[in-house]
CHARMM internal coordinates of N, CA and C (Angstrom, degrees):
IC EDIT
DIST 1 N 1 CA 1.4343
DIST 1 CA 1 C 1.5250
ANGL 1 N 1 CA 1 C 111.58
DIST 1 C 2 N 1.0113
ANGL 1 CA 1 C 2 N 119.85
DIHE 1 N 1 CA 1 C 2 N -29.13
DIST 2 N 2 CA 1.6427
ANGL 1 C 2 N 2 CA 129.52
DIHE 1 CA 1 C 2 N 2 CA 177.39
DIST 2 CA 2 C 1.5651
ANGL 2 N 2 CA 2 C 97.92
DIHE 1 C 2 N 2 CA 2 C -85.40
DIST 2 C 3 N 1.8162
ANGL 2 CA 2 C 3 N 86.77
DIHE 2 N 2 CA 2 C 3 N 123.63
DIST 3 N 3 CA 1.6990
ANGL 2 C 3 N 3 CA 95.73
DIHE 2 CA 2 C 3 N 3 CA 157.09
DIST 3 CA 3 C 1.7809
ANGL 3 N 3 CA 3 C 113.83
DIHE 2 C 3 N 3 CA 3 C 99.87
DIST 3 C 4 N 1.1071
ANGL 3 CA 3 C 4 N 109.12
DIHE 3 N 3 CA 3 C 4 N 2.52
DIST 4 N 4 CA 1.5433
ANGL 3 C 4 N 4 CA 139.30
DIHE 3 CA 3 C 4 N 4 CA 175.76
DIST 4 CA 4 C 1.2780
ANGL 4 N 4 CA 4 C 111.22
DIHE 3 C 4 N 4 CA 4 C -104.79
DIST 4 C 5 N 2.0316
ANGL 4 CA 4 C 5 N 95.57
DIHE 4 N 4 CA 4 C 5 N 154.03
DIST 5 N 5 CA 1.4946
ANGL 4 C 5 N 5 CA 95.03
DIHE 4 CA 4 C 5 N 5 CA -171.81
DIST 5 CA 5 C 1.7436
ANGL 5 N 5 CA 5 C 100.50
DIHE 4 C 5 N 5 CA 5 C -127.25
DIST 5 C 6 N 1.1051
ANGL 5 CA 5 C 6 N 113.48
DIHE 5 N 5 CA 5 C 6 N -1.23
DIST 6 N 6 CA 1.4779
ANGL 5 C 6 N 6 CA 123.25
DIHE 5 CA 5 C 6 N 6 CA 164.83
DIST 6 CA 6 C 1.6798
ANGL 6 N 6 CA 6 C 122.41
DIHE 5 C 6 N 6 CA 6 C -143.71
DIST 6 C 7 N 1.2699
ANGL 6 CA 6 C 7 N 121.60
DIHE 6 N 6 CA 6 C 7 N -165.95
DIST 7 N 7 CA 0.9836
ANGL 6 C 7 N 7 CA 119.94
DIHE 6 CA 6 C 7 N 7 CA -160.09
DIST 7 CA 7 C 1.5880
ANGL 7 N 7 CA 7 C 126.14
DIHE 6 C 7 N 7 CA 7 C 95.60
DIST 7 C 8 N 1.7443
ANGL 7 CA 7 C 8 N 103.48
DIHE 7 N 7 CA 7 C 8 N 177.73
DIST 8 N 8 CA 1.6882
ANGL 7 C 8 N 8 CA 113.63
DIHE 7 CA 7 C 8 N 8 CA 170.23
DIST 8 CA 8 C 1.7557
ANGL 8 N 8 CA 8 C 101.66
DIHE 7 C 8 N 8 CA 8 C -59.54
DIST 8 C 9 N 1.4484
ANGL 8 CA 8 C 9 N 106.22
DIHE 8 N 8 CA 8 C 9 N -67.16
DIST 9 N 9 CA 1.7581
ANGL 8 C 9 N 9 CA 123.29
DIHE 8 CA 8 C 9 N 9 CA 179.03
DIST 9 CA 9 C 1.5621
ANGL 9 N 9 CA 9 C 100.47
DIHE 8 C 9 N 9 CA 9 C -10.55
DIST 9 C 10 N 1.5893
ANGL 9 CA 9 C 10 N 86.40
DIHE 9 N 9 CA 9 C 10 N -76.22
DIST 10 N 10 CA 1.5399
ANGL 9 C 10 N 10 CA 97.95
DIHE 9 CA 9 C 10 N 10 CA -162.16
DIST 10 CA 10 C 1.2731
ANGL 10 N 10 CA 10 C 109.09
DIHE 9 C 10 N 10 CA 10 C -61.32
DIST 10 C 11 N 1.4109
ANGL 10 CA 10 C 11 N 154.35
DIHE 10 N 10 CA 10 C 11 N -42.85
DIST 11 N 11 CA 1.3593
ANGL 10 C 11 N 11 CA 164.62
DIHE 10 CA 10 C 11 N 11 CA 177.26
DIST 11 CA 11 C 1.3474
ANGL 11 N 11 CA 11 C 113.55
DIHE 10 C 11 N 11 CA 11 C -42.54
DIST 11 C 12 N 1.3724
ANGL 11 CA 11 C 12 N 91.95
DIHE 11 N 11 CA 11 C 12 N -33.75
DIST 12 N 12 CA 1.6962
ANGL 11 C 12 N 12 CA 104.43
DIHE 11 CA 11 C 12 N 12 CA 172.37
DIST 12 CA 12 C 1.4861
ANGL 12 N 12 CA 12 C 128.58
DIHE 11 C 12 N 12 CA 12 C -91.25
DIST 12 C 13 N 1.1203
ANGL 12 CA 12 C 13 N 115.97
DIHE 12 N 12 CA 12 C 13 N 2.22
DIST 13 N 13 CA 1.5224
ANGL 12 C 13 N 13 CA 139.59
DIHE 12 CA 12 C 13 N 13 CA -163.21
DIST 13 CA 13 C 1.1983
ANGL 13 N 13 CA 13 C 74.42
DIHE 12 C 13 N 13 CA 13 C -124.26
DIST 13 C 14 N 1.3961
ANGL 13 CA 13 C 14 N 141.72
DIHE 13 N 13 CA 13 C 14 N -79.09
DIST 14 N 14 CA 1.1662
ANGL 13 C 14 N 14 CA 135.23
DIHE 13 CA 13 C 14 N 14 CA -152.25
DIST 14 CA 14 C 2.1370
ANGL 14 N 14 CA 14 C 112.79
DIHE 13 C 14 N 14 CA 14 C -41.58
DIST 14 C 15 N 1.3852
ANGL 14 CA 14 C 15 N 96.12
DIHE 14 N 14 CA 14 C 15 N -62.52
DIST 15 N 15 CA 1.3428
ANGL 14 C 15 N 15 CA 125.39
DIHE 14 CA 14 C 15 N 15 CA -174.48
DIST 15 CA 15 C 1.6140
ANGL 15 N 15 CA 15 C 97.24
DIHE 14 C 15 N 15 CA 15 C -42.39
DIST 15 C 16 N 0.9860
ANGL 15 CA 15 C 16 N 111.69
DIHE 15 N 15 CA 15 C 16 N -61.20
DIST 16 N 16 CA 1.6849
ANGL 15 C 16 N 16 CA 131.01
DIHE 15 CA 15 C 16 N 16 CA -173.78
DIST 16 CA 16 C 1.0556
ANGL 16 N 16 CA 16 C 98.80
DIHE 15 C 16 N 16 CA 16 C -39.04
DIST 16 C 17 N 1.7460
ANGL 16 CA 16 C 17 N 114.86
DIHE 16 N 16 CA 16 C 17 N -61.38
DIST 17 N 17 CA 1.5663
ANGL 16 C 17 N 17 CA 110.92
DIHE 16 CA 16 C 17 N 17 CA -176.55
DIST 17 CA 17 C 1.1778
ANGL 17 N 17 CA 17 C 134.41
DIHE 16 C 17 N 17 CA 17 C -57.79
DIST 17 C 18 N 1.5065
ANGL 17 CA 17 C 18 N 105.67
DIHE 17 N 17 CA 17 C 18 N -33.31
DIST 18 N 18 CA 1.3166
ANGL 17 C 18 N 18 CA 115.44
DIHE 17 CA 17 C 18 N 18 CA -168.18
DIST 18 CA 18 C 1.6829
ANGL 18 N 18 CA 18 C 101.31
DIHE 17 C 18 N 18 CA 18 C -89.69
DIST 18 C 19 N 1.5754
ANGL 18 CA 18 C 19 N 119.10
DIHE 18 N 18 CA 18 C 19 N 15.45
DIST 19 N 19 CA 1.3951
ANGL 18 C 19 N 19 CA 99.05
DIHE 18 CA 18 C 19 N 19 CA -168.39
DIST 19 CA 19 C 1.7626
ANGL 19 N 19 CA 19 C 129.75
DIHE 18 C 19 N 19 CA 19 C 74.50
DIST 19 C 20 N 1.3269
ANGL 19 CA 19 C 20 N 114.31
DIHE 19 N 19 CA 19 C 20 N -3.88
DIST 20 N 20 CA 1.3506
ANGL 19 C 20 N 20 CA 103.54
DIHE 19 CA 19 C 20 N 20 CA -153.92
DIST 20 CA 20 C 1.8420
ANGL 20 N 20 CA 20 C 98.79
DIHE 19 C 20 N 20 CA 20 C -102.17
DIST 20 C 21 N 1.1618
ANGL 20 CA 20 C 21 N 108.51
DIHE 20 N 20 CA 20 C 21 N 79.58
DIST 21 N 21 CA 1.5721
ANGL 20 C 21 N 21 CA 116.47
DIHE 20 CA 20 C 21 N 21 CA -162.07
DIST 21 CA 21 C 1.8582
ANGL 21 N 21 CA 21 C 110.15
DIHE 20 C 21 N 21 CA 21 C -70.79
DIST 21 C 22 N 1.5899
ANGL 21 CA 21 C 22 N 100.94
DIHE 21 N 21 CA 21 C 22 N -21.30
DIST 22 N 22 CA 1.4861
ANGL 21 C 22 N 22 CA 107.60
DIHE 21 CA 21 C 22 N 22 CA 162.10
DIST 22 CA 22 C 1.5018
ANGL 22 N 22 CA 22 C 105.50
DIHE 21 C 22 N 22 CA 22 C -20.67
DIST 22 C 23 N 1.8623
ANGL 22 CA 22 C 23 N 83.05
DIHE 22 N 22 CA 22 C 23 N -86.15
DIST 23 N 23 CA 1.5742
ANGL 22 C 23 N 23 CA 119.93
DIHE 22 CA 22 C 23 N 23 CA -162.36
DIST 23 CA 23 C 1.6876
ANGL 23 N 23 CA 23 C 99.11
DIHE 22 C 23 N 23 CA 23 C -50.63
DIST 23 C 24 N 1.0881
ANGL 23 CA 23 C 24 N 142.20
DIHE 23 N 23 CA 23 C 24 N -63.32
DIST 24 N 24 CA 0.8842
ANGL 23 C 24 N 24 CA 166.76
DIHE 23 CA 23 C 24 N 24 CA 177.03
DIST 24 CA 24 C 1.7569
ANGL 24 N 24 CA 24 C 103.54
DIHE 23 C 24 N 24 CA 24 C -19.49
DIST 24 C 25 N 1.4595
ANGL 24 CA 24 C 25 N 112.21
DIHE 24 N 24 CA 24 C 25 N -52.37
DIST 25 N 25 CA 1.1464
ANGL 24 C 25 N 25 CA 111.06
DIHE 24 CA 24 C 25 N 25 CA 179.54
DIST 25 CA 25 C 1.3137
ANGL 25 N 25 CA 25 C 120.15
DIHE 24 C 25 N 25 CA 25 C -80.01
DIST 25 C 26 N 1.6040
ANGL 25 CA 25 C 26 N 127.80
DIHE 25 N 25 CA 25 C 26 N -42.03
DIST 26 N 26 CA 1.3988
ANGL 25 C 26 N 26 CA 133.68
DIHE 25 CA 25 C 26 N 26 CA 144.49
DIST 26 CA 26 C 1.5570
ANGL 26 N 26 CA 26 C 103.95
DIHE 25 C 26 N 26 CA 26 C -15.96
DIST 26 C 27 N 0.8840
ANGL 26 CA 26 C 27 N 130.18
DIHE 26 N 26 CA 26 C 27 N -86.42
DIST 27 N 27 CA 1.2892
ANGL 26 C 27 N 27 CA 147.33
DIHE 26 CA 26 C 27 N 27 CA -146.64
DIST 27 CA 27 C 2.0473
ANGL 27 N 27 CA 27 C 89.72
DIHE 26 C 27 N 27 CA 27 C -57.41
DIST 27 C 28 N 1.0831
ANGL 27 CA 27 C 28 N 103.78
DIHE 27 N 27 CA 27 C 28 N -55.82
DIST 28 N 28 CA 1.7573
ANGL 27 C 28 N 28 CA 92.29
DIHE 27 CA 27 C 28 N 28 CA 173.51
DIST 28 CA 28 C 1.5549
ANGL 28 N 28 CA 28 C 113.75
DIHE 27 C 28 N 28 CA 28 C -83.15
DIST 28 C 29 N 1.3383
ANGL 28 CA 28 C 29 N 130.29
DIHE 28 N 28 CA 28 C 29 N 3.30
DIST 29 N 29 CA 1.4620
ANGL 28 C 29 N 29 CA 114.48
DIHE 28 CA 28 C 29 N 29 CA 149.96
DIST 29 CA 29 C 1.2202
ANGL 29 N 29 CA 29 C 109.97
DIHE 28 C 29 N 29 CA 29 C -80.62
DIST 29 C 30 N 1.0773
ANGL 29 CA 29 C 30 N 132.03
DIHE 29 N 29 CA 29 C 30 N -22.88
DIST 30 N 30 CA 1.5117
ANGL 29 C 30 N 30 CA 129.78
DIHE 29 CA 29 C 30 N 30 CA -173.41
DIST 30 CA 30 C 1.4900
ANGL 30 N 30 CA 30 C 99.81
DIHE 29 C 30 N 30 CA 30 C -59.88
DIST 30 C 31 N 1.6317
ANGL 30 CA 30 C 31 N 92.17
DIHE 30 N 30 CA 30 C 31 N -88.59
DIST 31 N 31 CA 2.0232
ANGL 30 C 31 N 31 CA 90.22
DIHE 30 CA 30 C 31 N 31 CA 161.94
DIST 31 CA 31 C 1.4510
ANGL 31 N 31 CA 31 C 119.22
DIHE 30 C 31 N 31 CA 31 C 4.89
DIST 31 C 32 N 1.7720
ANGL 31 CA 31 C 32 N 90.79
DIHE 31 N 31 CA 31 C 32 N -86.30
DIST 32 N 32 CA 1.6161
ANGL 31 C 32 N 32 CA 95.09
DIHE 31 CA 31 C 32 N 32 CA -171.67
DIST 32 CA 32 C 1.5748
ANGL 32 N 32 CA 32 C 121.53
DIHE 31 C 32 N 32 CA 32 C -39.75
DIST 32 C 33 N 1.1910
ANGL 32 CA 32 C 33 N 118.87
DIHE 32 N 32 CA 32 C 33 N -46.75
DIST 33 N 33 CA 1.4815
ANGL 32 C 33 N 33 CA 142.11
DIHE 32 CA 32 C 33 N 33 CA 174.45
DIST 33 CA 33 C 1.3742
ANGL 33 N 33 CA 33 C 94.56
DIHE 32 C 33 N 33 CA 33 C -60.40
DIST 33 C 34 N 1.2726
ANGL 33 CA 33 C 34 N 140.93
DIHE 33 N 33 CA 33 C 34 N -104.85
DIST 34 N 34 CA 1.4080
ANGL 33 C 34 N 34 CA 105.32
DIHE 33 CA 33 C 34 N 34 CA -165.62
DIST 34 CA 34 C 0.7784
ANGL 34 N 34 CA 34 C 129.55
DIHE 33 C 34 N 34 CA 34 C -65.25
DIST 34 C 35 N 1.8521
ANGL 34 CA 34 C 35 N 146.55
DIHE 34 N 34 CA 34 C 35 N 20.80
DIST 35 N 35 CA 1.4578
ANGL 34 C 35 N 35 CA 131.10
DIHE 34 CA 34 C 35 N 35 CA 105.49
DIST 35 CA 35 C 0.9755
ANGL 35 N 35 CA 35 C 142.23
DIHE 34 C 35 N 35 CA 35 C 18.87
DIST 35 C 36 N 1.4395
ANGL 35 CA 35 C 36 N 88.17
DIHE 35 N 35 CA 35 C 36 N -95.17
DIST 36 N 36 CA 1.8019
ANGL 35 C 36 N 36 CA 125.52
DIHE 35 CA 35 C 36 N 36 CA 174.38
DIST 36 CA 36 C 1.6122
ANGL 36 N 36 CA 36 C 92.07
DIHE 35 C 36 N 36 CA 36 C -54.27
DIST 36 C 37 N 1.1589
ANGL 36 CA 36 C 37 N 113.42
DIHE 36 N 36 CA 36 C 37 N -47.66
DIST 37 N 37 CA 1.6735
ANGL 36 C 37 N 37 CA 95.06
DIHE 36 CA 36 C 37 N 37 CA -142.80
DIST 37 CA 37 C 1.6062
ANGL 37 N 37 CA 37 C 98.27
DIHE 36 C 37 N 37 CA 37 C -67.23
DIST 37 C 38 N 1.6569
ANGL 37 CA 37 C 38 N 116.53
DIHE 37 N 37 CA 37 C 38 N -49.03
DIST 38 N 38 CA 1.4812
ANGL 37 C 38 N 38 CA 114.41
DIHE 37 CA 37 C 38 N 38 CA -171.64
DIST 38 CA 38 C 1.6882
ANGL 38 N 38 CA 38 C 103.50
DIHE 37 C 38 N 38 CA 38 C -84.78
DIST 38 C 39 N 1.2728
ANGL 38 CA 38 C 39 N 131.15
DIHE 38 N 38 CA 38 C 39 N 23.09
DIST 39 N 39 CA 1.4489
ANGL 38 C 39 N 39 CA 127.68
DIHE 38 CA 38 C 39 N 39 CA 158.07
DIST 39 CA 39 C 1.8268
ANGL 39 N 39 CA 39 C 99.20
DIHE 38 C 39 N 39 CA 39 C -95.35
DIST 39 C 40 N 0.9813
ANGL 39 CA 39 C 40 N 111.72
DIHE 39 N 39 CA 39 C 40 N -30.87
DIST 40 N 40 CA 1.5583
ANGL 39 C 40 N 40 CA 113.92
DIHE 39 CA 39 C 40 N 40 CA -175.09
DIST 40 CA 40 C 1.9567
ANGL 40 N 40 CA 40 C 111.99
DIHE 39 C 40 N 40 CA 40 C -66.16
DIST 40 C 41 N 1.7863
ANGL 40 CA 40 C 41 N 81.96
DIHE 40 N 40 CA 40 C 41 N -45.01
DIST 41 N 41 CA 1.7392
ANGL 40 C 41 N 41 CA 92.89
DIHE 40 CA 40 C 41 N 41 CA -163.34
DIST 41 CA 41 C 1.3976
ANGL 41 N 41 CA 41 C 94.86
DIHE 40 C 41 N 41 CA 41 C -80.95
DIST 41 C 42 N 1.7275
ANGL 41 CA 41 C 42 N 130.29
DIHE 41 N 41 CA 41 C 42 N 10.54
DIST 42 N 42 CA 1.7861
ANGL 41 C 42 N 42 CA 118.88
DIHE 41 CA 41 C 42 N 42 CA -174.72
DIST 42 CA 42 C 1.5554
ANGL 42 N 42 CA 42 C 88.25
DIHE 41 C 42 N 42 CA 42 C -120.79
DIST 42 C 43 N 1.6146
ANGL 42 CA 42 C 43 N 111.84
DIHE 42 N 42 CA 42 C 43 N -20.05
DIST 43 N 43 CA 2.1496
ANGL 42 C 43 N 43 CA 91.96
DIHE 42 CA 42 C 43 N 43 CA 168.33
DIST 43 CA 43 C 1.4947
ANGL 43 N 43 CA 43 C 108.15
DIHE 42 C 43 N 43 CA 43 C -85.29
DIST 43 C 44 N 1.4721
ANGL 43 CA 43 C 44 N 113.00
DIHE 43 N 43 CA 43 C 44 N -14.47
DIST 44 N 44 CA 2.1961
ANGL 43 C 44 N 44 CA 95.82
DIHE 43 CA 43 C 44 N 44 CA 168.77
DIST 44 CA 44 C 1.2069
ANGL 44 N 44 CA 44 C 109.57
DIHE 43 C 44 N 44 CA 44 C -90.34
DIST 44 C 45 N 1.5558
ANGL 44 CA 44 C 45 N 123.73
DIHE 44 N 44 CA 44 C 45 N -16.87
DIST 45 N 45 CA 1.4766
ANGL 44 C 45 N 45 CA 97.81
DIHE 44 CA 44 C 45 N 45 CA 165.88
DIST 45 CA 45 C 0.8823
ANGL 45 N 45 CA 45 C 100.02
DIHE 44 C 45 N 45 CA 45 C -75.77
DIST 45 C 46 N 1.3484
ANGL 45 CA 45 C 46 N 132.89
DIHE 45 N 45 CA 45 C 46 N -67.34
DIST 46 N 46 CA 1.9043
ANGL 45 C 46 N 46 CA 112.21
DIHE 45 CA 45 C 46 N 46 CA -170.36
DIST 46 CA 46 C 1.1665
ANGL 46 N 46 CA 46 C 126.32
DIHE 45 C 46 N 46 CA 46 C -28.60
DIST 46 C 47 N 1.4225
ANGL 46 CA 46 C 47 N 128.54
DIHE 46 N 46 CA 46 C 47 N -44.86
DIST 47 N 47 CA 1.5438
ANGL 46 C 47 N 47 CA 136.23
DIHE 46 CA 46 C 47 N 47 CA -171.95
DIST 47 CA 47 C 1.9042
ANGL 47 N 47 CA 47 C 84.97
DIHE 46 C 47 N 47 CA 47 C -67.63
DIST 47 C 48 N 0.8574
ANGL 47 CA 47 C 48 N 137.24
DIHE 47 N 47 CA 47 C 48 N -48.77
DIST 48 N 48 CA 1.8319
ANGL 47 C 48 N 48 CA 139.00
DIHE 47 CA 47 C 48 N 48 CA -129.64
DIST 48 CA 48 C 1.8203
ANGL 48 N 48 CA 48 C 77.76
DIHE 47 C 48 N 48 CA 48 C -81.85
DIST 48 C 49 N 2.2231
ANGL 48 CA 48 C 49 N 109.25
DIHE 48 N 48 CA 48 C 49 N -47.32
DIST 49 N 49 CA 1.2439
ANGL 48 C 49 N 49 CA 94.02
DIHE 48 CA 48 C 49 N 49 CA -158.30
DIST 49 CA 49 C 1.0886
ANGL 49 N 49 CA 49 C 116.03
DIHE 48 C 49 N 49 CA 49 C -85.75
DIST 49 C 50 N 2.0762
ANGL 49 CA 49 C 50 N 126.75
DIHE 49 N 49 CA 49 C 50 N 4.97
DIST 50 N 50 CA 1.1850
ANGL 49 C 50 N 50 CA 123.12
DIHE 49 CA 49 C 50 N 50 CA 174.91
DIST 50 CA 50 C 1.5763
ANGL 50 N 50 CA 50 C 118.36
DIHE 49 C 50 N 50 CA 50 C -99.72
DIST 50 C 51 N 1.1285
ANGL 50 CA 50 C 51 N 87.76
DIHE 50 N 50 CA 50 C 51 N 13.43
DIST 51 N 51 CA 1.4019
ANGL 50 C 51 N 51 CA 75.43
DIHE 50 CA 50 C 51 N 51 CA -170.10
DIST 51 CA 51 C 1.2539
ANGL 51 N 51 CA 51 C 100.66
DIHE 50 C 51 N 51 CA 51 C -133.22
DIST 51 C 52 N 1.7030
ANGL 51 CA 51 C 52 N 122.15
DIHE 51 N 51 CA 51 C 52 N 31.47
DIST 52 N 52 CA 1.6468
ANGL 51 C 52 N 52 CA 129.18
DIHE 51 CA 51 C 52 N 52 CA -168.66
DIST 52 CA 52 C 2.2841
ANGL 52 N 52 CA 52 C 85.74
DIHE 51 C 52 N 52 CA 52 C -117.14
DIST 52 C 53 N 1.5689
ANGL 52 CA 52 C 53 N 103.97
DIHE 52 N 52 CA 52 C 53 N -27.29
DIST 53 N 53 CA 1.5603
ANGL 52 C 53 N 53 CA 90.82
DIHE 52 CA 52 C 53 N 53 CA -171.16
DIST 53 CA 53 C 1.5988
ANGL 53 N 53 CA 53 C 122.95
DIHE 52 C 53 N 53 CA 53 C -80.09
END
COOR INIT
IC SEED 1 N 1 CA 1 C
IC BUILD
C-alpha cells in the first residue's frame, strides 16, 4: 500500500486522508469480498482436485 499511485491500497490511504470514512469502509468490504470469494473458489478446487485421484 505504501508508495503507489492507484489501486485498492491507495484508495484507502486516499479515503483516510480526505476523512471520507463512508468510502473508506466500502473499499475494505470489497477487499473482504474478494477474499472470501477466491478463498472459497481455492477450497472447491482443492476438494474437485482431491477427490478426482
Amino acid at each position: 500500500m505504501l508508495g503507489v499511485r492507484a489501486g485498492l491500497g491507495y484508495y484507502i490511504l486516499d479515503t483516510r486522508d480526505r476523512l471520507a470514512y463512508s468510502e473508506l469502509l466500502s473499499v475494505i468490504i470489497i477487499i473482504g469480498a474478494i477474499g472470501y470469494g477466491l478463498d472459497l473458489a481455492f477450497r472447491l478446487a482443492d476438494q474437485y482436485w482431491k477427490h478426482e485421484r
